[in-house]
C-alpha positions in Angstrom: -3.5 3.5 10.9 -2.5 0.9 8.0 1.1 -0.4 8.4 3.3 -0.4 5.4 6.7 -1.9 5.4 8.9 -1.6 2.6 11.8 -4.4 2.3 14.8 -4.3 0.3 18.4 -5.5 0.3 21.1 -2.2 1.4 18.3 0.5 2.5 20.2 3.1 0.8 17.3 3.9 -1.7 14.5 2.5 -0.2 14.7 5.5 2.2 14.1 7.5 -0.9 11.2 5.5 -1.7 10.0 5.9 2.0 9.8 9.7 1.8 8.0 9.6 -1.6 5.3 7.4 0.0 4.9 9.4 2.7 4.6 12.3 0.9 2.1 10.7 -1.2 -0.3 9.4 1.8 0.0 13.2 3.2 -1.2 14.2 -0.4 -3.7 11.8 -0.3 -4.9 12.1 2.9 -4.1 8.8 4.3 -2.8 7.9 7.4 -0.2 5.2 7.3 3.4 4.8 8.7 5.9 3.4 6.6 9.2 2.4 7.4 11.8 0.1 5.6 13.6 -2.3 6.9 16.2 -5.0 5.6 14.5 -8.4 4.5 16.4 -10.2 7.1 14.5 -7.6 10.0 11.6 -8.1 9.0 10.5 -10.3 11.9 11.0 -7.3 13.7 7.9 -5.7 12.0 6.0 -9.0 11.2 3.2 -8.8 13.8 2.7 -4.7 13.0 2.6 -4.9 9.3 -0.5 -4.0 7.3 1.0 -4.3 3.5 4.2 -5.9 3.0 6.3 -4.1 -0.4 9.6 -5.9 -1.3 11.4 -3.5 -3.8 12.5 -5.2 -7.1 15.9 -6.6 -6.1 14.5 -8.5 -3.7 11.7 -10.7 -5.4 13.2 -13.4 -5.4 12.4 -13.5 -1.8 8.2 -13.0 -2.9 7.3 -17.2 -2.3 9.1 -17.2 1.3 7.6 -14.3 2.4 4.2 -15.3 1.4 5.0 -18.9 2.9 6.0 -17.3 6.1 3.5 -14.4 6.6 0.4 -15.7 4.5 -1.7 -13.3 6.2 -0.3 -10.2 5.4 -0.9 -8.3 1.9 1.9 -8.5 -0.1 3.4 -7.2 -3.6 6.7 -6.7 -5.3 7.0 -2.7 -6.5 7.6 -2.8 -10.1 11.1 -1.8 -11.4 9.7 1.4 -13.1 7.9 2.7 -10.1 10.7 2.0 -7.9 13.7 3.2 -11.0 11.5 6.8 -10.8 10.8 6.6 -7.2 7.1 6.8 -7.8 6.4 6.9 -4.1 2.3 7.7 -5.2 1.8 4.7 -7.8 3.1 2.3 -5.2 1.1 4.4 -2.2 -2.4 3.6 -4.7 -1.0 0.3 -5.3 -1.0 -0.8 -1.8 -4.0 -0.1 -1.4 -5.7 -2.2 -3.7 -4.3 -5.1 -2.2 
């Protein structure tokens, strides 16, 4: 099962995002769990993450992370994608990485 954990700064639509991209694995038949979490949790989900998503308002946060957890996949959703809650675009996204 891939591991996708979405980060972001309140949580308050990042849960939106979440339920797009579940929708979207369901739809696309993958089997995933995605959760979000706050960027100062993470650690929390560090050792169980497959793909690591920081929404927009976070990038700034991009070189720490990837300092911190070079070993994980890693990508900031685009401001489009994450503006039309495009939970399927990020979904095939992911997994490109």
């Amino acid at each position: 099962m891939l591991q996708i954990t979405l980060l972001c700064a309140g949580g308050f639509s990042t849960s939106v995002m979440v339920n797009k991209m579940k929708a979207a694995c369901l739809e696309l038949n993958i089997d995933a769990q995605i959760r979000a979490t706050s960027a100062n949790n993470f650690v929390e989900y560090a050792t169980s993450t497959d793909i690591l998503l920081l929404a927009p308002q976070i990038s700034f946060l991009e070189k720490d992370f990837k300092e911190k957890w070079p070993h994980i996949k890693q990508m900031i959703i685009s401001g489009l994608d994450y503006g039309t809650m495009n939970g399927k675009h990020v979904v095939e996204q992911a997994l490109e990485l």
